[in-house]
TORKOL-4160 file (C-alpha; in steps of 0.2 Angstrom, whole numbers, padded with zeros to 4 digits, m for minus):
298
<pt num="1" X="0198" Y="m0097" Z="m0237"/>
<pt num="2" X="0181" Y="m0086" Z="m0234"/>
<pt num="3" X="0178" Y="m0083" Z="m0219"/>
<pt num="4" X="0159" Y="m0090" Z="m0211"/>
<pt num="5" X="0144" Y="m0078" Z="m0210"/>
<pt num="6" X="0138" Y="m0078" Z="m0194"/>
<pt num="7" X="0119" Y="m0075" Z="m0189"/>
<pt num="8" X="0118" Y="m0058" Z="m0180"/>
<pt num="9" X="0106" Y="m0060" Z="m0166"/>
<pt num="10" X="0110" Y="m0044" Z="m0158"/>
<pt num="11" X="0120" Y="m0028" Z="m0161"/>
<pt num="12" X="0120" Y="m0009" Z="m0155"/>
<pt num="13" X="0132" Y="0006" Z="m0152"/>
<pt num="14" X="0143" Y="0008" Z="m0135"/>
<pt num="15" X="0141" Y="0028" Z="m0128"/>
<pt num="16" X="0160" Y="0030" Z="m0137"/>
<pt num="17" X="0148" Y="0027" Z="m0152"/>
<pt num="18" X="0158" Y="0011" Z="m0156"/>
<pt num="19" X="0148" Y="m0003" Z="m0164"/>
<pt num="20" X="0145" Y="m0022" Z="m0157"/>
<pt num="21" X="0137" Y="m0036" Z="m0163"/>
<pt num="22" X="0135" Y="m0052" Z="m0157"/>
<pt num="23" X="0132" Y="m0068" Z="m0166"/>
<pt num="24" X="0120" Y="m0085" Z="m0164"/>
<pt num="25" X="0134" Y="m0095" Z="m0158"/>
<pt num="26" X="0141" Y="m0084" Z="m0145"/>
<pt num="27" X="0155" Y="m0071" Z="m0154"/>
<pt num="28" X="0155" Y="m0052" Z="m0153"/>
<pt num="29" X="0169" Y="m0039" Z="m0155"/>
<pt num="30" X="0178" Y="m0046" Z="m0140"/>
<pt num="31" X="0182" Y="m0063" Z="m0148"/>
<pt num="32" X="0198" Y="m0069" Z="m0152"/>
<pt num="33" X="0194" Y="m0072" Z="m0172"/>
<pt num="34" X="0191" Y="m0061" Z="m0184"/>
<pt num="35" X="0172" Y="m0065" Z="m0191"/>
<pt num="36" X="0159" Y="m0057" Z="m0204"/>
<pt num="37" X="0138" Y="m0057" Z="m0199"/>
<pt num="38" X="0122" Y="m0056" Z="m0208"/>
<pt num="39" X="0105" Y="m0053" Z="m0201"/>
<pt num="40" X="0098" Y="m0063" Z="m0217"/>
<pt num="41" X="0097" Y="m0081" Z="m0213"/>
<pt num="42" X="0101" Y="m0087" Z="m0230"/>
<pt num="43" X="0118" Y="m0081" Z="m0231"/>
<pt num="44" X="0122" Y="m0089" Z="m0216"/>
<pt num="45" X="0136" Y="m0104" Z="m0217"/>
<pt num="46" X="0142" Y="m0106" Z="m0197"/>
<pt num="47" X="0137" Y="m0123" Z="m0194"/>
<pt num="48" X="0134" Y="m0117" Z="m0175"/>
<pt num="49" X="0122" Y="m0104" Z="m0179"/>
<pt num="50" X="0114" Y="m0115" Z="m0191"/>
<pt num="51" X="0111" Y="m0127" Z="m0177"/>
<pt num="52" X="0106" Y="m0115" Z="m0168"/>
<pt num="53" X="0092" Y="m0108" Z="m0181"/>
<pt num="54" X="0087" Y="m0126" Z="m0183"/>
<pt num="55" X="0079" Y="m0126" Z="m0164"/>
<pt num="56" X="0061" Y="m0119" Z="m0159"/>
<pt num="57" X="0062" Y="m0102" Z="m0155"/>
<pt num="58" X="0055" Y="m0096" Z="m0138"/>
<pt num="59" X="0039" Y="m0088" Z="m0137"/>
<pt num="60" X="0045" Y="m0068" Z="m0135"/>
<pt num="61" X="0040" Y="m0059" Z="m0119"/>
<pt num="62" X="0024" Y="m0048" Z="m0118"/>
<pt num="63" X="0029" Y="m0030" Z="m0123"/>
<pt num="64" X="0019" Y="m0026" Z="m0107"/>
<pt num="65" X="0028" Y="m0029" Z="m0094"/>
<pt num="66" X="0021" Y="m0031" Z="m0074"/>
<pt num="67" X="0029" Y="m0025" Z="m0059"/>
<pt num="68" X="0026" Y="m0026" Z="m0040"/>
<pt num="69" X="0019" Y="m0008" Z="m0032"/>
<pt num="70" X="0015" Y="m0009" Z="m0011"/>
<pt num="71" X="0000" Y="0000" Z="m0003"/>
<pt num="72" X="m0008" Y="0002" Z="0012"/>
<pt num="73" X="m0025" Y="m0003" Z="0020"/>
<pt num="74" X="m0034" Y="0014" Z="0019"/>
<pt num="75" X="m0026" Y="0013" Z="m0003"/>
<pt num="76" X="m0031" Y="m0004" Z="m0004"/>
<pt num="77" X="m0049" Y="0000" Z="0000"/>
<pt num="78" X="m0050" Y="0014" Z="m0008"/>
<pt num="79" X="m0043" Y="0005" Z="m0024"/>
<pt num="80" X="m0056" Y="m0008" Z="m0021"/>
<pt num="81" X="m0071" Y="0003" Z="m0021"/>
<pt num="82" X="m0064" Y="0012" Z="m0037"/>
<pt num="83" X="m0061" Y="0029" Z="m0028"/>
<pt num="84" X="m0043" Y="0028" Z="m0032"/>
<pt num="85" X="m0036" Y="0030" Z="m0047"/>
<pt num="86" X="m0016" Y="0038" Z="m0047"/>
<pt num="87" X="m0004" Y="0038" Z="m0036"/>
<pt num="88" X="0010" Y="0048" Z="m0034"/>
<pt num="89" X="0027" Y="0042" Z="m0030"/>
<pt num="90" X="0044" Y="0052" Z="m0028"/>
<pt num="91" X="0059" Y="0053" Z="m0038"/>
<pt num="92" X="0073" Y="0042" Z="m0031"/>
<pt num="93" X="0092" Y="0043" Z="m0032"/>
<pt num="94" X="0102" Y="0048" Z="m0049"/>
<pt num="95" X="0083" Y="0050" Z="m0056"/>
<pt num="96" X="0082" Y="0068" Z="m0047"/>
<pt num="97" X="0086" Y="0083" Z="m0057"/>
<pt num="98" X="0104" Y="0091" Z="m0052"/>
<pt num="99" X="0113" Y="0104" Z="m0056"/>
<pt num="100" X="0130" Y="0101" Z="m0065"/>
<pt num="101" X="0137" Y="0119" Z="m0071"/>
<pt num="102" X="0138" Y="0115" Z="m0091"/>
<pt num="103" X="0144" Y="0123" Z="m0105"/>
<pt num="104" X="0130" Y="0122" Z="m0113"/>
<pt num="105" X="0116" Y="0131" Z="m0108"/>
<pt num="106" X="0104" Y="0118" Z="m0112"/>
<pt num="107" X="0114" Y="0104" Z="m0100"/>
<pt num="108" X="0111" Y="0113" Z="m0082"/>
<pt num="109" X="0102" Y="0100" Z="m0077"/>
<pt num="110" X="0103" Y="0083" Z="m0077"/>
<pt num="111" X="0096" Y="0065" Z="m0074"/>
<pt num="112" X="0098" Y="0049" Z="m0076"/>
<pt num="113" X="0085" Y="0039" Z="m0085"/>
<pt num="114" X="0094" Y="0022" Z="m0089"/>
<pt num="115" X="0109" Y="0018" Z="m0077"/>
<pt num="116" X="0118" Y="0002" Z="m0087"/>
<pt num="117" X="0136" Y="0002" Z="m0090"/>
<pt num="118" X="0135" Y="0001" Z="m0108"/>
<pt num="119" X="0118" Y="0007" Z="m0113"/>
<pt num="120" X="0115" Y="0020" Z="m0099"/>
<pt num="121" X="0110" Y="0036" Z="m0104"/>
<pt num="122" X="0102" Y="0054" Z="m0097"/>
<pt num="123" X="0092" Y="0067" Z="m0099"/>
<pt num="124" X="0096" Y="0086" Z="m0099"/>
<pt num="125" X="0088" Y="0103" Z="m0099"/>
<pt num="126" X="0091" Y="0121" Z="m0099"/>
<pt num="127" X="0080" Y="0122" Z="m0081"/>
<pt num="128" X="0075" Y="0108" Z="m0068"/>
<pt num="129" X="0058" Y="0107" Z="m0078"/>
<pt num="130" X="0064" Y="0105" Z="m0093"/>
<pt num="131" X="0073" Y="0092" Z="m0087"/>
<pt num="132" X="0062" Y="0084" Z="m0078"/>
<pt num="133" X="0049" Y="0084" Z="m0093"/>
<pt num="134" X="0064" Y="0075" Z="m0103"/>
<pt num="135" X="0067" Y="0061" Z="m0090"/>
<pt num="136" X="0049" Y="0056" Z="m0093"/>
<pt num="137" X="0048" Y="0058" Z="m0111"/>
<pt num="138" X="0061" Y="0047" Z="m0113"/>
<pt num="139" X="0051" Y="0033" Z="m0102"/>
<pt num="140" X="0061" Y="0033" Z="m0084"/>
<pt num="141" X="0049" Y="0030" Z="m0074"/>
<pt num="142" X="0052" Y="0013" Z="m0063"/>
<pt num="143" X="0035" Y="0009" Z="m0061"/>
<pt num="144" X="0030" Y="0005" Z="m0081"/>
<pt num="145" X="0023" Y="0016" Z="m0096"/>
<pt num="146" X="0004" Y="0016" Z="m0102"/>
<pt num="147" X="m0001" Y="m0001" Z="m0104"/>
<pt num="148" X="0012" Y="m0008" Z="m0090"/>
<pt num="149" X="0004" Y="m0019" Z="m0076"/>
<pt num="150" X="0007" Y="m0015" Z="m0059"/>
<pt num="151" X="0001" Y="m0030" Z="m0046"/>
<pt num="152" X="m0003" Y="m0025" Z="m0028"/>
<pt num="153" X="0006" Y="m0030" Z="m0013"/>
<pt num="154" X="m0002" Y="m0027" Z="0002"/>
<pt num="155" X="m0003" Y="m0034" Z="0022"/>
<pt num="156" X="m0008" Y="m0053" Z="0022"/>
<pt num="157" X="m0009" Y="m0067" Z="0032"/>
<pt num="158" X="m0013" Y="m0087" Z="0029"/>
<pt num="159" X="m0015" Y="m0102" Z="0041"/>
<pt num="160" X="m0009" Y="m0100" Z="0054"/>
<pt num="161" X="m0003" Y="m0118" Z="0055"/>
<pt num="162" X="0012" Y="m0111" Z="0042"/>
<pt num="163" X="0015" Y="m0097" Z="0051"/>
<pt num="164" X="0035" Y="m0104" Z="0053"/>
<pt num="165" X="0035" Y="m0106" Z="0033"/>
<pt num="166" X="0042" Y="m0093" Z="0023"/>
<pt num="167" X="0033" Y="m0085" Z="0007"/>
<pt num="168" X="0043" Y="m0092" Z="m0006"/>
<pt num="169" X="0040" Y="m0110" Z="0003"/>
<pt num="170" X="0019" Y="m0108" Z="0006"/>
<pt num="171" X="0008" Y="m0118" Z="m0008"/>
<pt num="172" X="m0001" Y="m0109" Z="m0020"/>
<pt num="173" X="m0017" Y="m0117" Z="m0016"/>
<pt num="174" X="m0014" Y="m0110" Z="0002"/>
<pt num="175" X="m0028" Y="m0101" Z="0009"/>
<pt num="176" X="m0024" Y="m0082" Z="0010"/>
<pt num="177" X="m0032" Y="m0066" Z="0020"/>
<pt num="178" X="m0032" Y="m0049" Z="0016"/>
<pt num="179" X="m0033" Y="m0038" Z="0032"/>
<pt num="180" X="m0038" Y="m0021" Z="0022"/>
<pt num="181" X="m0054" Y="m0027" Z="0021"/>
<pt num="182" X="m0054" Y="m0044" Z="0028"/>
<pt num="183" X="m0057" Y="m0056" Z="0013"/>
<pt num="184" X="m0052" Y="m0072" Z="0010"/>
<pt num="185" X="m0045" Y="m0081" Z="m0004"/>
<pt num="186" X="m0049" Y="m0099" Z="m0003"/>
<pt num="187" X="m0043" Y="m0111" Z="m0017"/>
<pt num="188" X="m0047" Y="m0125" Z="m0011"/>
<pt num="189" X="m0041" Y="m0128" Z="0008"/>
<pt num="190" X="m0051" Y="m0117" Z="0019"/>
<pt num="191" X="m0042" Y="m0108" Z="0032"/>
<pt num="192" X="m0045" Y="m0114" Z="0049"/>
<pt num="193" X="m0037" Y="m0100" Z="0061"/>
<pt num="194" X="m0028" Y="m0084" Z="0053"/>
<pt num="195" X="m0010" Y="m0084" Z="0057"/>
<pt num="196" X="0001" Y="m0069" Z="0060"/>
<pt num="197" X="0002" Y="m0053" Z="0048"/>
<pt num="198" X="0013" Y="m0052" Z="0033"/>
<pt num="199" X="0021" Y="m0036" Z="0028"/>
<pt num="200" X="0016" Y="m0031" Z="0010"/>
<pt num="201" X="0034" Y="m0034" Z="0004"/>
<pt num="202" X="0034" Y="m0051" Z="0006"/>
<pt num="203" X="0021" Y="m0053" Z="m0005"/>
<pt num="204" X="0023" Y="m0067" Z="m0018"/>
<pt num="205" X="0015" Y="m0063" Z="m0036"/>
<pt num="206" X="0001" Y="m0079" Z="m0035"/>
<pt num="207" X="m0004" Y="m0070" Z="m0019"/>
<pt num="208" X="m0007" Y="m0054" Z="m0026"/>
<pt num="209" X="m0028" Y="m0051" Z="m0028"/>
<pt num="210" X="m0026" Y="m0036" Z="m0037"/>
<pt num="211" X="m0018" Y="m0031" Z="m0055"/>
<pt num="212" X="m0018" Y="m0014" Z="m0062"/>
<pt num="213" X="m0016" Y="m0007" Z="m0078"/>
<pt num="214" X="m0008" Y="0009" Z="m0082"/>
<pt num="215" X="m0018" Y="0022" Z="m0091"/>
<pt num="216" X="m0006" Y="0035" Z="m0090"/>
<pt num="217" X="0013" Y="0043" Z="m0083"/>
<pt num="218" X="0019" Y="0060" Z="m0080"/>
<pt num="219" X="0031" Y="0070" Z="m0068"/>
<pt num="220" X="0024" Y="0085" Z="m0058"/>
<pt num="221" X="0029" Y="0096" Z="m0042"/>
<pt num="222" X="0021" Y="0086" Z="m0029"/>
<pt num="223" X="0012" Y="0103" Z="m0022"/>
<pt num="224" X="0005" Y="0105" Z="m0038"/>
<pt num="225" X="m0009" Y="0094" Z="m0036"/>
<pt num="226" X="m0028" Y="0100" Z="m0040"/>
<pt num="227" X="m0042" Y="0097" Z="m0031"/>
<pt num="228" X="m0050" Y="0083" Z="m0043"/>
<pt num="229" X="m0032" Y="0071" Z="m0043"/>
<pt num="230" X="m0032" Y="0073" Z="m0023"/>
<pt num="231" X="m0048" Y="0066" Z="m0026"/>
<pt num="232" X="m0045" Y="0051" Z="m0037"/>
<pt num="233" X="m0029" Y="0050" Z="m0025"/>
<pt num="234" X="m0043" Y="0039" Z="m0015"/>
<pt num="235" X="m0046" Y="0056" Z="m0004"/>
<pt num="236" X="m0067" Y="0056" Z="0000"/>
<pt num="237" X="m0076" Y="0072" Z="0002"/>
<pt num="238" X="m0090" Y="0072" Z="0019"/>
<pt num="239" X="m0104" Y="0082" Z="0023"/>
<pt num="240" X="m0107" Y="0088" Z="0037"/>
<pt num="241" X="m0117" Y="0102" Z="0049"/>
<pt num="242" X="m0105" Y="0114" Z="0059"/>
<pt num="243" X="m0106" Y="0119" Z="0078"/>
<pt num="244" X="m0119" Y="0132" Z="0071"/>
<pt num="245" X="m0130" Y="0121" Z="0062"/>
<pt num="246" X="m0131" Y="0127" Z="0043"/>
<pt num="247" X="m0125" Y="0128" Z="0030"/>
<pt num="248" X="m0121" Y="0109" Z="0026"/>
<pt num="249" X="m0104" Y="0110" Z="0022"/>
<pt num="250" X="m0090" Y="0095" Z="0014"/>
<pt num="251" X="m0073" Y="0091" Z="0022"/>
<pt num="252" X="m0061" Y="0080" Z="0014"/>
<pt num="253" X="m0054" Y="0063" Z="0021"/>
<pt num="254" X="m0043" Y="0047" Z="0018"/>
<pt num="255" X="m0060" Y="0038" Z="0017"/>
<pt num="256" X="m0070" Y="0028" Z="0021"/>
<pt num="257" X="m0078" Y="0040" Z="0033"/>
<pt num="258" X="m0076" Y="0031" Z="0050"/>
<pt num="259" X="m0086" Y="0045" Z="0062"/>
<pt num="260" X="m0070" Y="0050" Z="0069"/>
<pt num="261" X="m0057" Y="0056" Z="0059"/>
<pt num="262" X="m0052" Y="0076" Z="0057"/>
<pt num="263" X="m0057" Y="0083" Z="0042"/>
<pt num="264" X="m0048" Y="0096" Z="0030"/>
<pt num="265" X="m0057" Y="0111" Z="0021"/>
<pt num="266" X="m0048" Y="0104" Z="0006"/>
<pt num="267" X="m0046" Y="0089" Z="m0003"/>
<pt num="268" X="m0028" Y="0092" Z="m0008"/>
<pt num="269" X="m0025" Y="0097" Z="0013"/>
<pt num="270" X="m0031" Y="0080" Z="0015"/>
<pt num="271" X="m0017" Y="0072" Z="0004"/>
<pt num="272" X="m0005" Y="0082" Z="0011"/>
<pt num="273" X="m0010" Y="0072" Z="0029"/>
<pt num="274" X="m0008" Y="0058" Z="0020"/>
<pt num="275" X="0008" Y="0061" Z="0012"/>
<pt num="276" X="0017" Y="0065" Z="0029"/>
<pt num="277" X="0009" Y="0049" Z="0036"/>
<pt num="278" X="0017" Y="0039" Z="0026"/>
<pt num="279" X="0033" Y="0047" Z="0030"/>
<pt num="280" X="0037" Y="0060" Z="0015"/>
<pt num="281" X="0040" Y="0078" Z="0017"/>
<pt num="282" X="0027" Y="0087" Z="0009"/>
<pt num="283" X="0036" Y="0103" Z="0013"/>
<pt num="284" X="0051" Y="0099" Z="0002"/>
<pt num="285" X="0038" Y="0097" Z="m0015"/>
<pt num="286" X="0047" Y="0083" Z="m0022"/>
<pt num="287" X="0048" Y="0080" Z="m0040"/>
<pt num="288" X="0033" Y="0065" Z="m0040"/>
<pt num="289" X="0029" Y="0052" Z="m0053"/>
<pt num="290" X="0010" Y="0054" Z="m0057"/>
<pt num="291" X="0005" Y="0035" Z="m0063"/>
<pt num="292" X="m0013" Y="0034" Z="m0066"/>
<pt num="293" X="m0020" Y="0017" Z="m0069"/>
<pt num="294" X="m0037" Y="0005" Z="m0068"/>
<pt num="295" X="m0042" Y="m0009" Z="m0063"/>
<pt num="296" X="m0041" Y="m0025" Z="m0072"/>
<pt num="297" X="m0045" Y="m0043" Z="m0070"/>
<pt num="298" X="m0029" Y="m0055" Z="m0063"/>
């Protein structure tokens, strides 16, 4: 007797270039039986996978995807009053470029850009750069590609009558305040006394007043930054009259300009402050993701 045609629903090749499929009704090449698959829906004659045809489809997921990315006040304002732009962010883990003595002189370096146990793969090069520039050709980046969205979390606080309720328990319709700048999201109840601060990584998404929008991804030596990304880095330039009165001259700062902050001569001197403040070793120039992005309505 023939055997069934079976709907394919999904199929690919294993890393031992060995080919799987799997079917509407649940086989692949693990299955006890022997089976045959079509991807055209009229051939099929599996009763299951016709059942399953029968049923409404999902809606597919956006090919953009969103993700969560923290900051602090001084970004959040700057982000807020449009001075900022990119962010740079370093390489984690198996994604930093290491040296594995190849054969091949094009395979010194490595890097993984997918970590999966069946469709895992890595990038290569003849030098650190070159791997590098290969890890984000081929999209490793864990914050998104161009035209990802990127949600902010940052410090918050709501009533203080809920201060004993965890995030994932608050209502939505729960008044919410953001210490950066000290606005308040009201949807309906207003808050009465603000209750304790939140730490940004407790954050839920409905909470989250800012949504970005990548415009752009690339890898670069973190030291390697120019004047004009430190800039749209959310670093301000201020003018100024030295001890000697004149000329007028600029010096750079995490904005905005508070009276009392030091100033650098330079605007990349100034994001190399900011960088150690937040705990990374600028000495170490780090291979950085550069994700530049805009601002766009939630």
């Amino acid at each position: 007797m023939p055997r069934k045609n079976h709907l394919i629903v999904d199929s690919g090749c294993t890393q031992d270039n060995e080919r799987w499929s799997l079917s509407a009704c649940g086989l692949n090449e693990d299955s006890e039986v022997a089976w045959d698959g079509t991807h055209q829906r009229e051939f099929v004659s599996c009763k299951r996978c016709l059942a399953k045809m029968a049923k409404p489809r999902p809606a597919p997921e956006p090919f953009h995807k969103e993700r969560p990315i923290l900051f602090n006040g001084a970004m959040v304002r700057a982000i807020l009053s449009g001075q900022k732009t990119v962010t740079r962010r370093p390489f984690k883990g198996n994604q930093i470029p290491t040296y594995i003595k190849s054969d091949s002189l094009e395979h010194q370096w490595m890097a993984v850009v997918q970590d999966h146990p069946r469709w895992g793969f890595g990038a290569f090069g003849a030098t650190e750069e070159e791997c590098a520039a290969e890890l984000a050709m081929y999209g490793g980046c864990p914050y998104g590609r161009q035209g990802d969205r990127l949600w902010v979390r940052e410090t918050w606080a709501a009533d203080a009558q809920v201060d004993a309720v965890a995030p994932r328990d608050l209502s939505q319709g729960e008044p919410i305040q953001y210490p950066a700048d000290g606005a308040v999201r009201q949807t309906g109840c207003a808050m009465l006394t603000t209750g304790k601060g939140r730490p940004s990584i407790h954050m839920p998404r409905w909470a989250s007043r800012i949504l970005l929008e990548i415009t752009d991804v690339r890898v670069e030596r973190l030291q390697g930054i120019s004047e004009g990304q430190a800039q749209a880095e959310g670093i301000v330039g201020v003018a100024f009259r030295p001890d000697d009165g004149w000329p007028i001259c600029t010096g750079y700062m995490v904005g905005p300009d508070d009276g009392k902050a030091g100033l650098e001569t330079t605007a990349a001197k100034a994001f190399a402050g900011l960088w150690k403040s937040t705990g990374g070793d600028w000495d170490a120039n780090p291979w950085v993701w550069v994700v530049e992005f805009k601002r766009v309505t939630p």
